[in-house]
C-alpha positions as CSV (number, residue, x, y, z in Angstrom):
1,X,-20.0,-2.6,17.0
2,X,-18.5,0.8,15.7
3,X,-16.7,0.8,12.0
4,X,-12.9,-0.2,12.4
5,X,-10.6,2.4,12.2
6,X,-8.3,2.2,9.0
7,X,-5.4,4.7,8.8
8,X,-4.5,6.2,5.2
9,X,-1.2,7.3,4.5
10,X,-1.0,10.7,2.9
11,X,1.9,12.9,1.5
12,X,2.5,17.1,1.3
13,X,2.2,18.8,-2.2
14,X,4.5,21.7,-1.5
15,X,1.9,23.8,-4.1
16,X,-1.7,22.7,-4.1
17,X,-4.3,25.8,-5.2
18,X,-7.5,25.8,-3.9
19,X,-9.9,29.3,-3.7
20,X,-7.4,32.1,-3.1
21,X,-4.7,29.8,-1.7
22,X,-1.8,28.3,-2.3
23,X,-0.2,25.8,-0.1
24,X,1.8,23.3,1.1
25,X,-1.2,20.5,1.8
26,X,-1.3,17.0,3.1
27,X,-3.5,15.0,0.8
28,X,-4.2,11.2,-0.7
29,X,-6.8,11.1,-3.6
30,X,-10.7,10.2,-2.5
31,X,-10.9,6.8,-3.5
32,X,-8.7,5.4,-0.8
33,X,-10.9,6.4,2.3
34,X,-14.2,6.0,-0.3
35,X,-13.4,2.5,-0.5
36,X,-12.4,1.8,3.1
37,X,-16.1,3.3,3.8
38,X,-17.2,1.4,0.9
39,X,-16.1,-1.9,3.0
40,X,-17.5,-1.3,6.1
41,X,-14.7,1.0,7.9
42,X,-14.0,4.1,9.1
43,X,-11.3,6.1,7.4
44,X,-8.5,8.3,8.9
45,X,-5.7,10.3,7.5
46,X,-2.6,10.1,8.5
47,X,-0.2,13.1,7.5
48,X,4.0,12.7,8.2
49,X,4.9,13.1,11.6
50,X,7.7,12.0,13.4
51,X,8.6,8.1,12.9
52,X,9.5,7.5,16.3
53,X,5.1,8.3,17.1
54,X,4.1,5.6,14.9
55,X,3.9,2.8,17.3
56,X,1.8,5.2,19.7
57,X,-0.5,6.7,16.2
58,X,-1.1,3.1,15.3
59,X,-2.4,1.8,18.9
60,X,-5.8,3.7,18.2
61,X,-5.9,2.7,15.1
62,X,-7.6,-1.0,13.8
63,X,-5.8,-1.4,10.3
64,X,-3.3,0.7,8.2
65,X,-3.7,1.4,4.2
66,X,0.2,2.6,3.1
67,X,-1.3,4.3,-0.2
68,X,0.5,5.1,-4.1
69,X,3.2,7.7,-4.5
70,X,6.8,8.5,-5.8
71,X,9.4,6.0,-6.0
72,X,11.2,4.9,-2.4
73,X,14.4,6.1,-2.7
74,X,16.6,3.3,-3.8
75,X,19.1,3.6,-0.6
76,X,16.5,2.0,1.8
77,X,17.4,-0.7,-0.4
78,X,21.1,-0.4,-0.8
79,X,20.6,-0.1,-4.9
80,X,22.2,3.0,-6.7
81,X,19.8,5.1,-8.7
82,X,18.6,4.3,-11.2
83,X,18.4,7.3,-13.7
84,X,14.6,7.2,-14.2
85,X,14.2,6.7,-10.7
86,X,12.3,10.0,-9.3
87,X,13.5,12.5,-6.7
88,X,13.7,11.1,-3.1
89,X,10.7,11.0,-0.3
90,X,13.0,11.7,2.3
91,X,10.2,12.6,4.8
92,X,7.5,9.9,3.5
93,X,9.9,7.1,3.3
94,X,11.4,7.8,6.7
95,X,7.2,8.0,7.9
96,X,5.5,5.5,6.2
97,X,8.3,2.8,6.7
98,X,8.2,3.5,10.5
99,X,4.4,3.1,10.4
100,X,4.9,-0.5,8.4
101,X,7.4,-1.9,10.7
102,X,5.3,-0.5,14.3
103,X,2.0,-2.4,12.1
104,X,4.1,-5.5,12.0
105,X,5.6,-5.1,15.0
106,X,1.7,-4.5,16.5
107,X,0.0,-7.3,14.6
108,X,-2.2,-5.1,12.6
109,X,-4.0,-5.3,9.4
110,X,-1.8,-3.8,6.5
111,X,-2.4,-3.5,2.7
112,X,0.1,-1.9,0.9
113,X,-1.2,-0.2,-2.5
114,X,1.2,0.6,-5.4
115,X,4.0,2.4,-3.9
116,X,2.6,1.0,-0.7
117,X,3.1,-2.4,-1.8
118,X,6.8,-1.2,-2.7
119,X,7.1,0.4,0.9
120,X,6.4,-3.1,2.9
121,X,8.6,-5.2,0.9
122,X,11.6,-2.5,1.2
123,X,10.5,-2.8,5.2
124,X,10.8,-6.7,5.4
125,X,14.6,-6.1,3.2
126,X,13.9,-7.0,-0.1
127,X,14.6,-4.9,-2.9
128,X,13.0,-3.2,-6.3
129,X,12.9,-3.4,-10.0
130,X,13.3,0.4,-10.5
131,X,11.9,0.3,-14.1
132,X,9.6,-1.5,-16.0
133,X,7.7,-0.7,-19.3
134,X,4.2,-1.5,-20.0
135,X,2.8,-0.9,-17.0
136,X,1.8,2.9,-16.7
137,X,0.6,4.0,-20.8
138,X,1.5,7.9,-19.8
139,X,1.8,10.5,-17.3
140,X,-1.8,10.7,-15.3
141,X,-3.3,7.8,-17.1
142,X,-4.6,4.6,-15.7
143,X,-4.1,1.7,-17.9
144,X,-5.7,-2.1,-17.2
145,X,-4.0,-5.4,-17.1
146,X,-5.3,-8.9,-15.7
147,X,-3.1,-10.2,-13.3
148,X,-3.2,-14.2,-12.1
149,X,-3.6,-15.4,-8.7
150,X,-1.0,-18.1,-7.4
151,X,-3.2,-20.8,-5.8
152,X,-3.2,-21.6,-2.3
153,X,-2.8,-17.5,-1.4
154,X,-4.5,-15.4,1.0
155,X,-5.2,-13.1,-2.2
156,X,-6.1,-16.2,-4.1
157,X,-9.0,-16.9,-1.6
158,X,-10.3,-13.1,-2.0
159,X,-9.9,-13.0,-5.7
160,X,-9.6,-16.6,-7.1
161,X,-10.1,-15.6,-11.2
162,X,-8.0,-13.9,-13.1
163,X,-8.8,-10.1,-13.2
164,X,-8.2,-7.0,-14.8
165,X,-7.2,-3.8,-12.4
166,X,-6.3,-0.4,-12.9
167,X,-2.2,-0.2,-12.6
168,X,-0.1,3.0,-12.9
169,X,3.6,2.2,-12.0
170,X,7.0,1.8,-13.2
171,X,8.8,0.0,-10.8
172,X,8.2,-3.5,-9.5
173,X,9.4,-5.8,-6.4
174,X,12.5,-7.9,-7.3
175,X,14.0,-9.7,-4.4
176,X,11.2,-11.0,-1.8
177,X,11.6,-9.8,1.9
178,X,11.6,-11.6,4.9
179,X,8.7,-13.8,4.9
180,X,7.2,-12.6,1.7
181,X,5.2,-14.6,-0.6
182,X,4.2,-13.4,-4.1
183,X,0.4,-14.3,-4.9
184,X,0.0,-12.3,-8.0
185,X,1.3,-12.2,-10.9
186,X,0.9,-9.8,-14.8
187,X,0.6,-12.0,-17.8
188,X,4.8,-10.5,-18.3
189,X,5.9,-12.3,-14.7
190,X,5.8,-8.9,-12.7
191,X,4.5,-9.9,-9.2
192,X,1.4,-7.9,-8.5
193,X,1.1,-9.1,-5.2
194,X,2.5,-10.3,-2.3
195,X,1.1,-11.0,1.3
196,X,2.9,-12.9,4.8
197,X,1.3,-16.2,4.9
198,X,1.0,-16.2,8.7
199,X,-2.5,-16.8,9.3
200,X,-3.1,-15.2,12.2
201,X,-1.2,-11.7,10.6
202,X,-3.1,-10.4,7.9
203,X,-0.9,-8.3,5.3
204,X,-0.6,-7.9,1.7
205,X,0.4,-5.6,-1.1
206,X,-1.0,-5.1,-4.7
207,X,0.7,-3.1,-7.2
208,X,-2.5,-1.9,-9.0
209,X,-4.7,0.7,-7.5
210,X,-8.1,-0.9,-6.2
211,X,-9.1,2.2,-5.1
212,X,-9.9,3.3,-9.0
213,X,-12.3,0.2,-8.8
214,X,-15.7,-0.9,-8.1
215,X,-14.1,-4.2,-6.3
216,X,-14.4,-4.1,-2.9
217,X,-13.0,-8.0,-1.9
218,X,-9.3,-6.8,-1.0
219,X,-10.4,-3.8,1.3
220,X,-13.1,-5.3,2.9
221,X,-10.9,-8.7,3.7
222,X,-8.9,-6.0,5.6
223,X,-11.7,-4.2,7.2
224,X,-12.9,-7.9,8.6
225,X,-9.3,-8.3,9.7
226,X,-9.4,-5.0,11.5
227,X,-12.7,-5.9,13.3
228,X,-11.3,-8.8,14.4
229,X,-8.3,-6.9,15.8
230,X,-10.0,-4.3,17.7
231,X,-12.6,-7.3,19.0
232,X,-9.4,-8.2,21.0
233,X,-8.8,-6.6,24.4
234,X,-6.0,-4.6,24.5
């Protein structure tokens, strides 16, 4: 059987140097598609492109990682801004909330990571904290935290101790959406994760960064997930 194919959001820097160069690039740090290899799938990047081709980008596509970023700009939520809110993601938020509601739509394996995480709950309407302290030390340094499993979860079964992740983030999901369960929790009450208990749909979020990890159990759940979808004939 080949590797499942997992898609990885990425996002333009309008400046990134490199040699001689300097330009606009569409990247996403190595540890996201290092740990989808690391679990058994084949990574591939997914720069912006238009929202109305994400149903057609995701049918060749087994599973979808929505990575870290900038803040979603509070209006997908109907929230004003927050002043320490950062500057909008027109383009990203317009791409990488298309691609989480065609996934849905689809039935494919999603995990949401940070920002990501953020992203699917905003999809399904639920809203965000858009500030909390404690959980990002300073700019450009990861901090760790444990963060508690709520029994009875998908996440629970992957993870079922209490453990400490890597976490760089300043906002936080407030009001559930549709379907949402939380099955995570920080030691302060933030959820730090959430998933749809359907069964037969696997998709959660974490607000910490597994990709700055040696712990492999949340991405390869979804690699095993993606198998199983691209075992079905289309």
């Amino acid at each position: 059987m080949p590797r499942p194919l997992i898609g990885i959001t990425t996002y333009v820097e309008e400046s990134t140097r490199y040699g001689v160069w300097d330009v606009p690039t569409s990247l996403v740090p190595t540890g996201y598609y290092e740990l989808v290899q690391a679990a058994g799938g084949a990574a591939v990047l997914l720069p912006p492109d238009e929202p109305g081709s994400a149903a057609e980008v995701l049918s060749r596509l087994d599973g979808l990682v929505v990575a870290g970023g900038p803040d979603v700009d509070p209006v997908r939520y109907g929230a004003d801004r927050d002043p320490r809110t950062g500057a909008p993601a027109t383009v990203r938020d317009e791409w990488e909330l298309s691609l989480i509601g065609a996934a849905l739509a689809a039935g494919l394996p999603v995990l949401g990571i940070c920002r990501g995480m953020q992203a699917l709950n905003v999809a399904l309407g639920g809203t965000l904290v858009q500030h909390v302290d404690g959980h990002a030390v300073g700019p450009g340094v990861m901090s760790w935290h444990p963060v508690r499993p709520v029994g009875g979860t998908r996440y629970a079964a992957l993870v079922p101790e209490e453990a400490e992740v890597p976490t760089y983030h300043h906002q936080a999901v407030d009001r559930l959406g549709e379907g949402l369960i939380a099955s995570a929790h920080a030691v302060d009450g933030t959820v730090e994760a959430i998933e749809l208990p359907d069964p037969a749909h696997w998709v959660l979020g974490v607000q910490w960064h597994p990709e700055r990890d040696k712990d492999t159990r949340v991405m390869s759940a979804l690699v095993e997930a993606a198998a199983l979808t691209a075992a079905v004939p289309a």
